[in-house]
N, C-alpha and C positions, 0 to 999 in steps of 0.2 A: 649682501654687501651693499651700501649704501653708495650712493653715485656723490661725486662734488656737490648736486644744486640741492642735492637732500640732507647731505652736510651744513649746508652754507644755510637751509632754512631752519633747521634743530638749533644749530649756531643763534640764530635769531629769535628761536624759544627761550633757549635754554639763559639770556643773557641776562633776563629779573630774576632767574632761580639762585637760592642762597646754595651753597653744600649741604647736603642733608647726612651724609657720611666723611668721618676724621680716618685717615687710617695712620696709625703711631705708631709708637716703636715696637707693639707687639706684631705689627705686620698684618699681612693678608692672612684671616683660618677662614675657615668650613661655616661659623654661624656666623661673621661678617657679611659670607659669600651668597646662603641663604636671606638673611636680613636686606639685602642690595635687591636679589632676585624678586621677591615679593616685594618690595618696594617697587621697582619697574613693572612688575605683574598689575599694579595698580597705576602708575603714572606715568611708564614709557619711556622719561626723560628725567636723568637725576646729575647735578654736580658731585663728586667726591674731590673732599682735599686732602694731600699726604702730608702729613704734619713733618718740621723738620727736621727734629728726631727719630723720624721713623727711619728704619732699615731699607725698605723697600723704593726703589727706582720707579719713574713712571714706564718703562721699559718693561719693567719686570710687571707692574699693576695691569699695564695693558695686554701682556701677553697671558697673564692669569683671566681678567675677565673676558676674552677673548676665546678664552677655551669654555668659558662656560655658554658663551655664543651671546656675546651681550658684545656689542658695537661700540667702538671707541670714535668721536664724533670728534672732540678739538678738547686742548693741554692750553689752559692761561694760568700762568705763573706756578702757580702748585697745583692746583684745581684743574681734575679733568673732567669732562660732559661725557655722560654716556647714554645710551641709548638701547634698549630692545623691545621690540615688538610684542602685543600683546592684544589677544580677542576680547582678554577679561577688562579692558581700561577702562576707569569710570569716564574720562574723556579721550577717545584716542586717537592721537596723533594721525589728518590729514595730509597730505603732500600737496601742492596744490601744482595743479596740472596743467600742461604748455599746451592753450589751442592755435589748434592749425585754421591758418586763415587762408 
């Protein structure tokens, strides 16, 4: 689970990134699900937009990718930011860390 300041610095990644994933009115399947998964497997940090046709709720988007253990980071307008962790990333995701003085 992600803390606030590690939110708030993904938040400040994620904010040049375009969506890379539409999800429409065929909804959330199994090879969208996979297709997100390996995508994060290589970059960590992705926008999806729900298009406004689609069926599907961000309620419902987050609690589905949620179960597959991928992190739900911040909702702007339609477009949510996700996040999961991964050893295999060609660049991966730093935290930057609070010294003690």
């Amino acid at each position: 689970m992600l803390t606030s300041k590690e939110k708030v610095y993904l938040r400040s990644l994620a904010h040049s990134l375009k969506p890379i994933f539409q999800i429409g009115k065929e909804g959330l399947n199994e090879n969208m699900l996979e297709e997100i998964l390996n995508y994060l497997n290589k970059h960590e940090l992705m926008k999806v937009s729900i298009l406004q046709n689609s069926s599907v709720t961000f309620d419902e988007a987050e609690a589905y990718f949620e179960m597959a253990g991928i992190e739900f980071v911040q909702k702007i307008g339609r477009t949510m930011v996700l996040y999961k962790y991964s050893s295999d990333a060609k660049n991966p995701i730093v935290f930057p860390v609070k010294k003690r003085g």
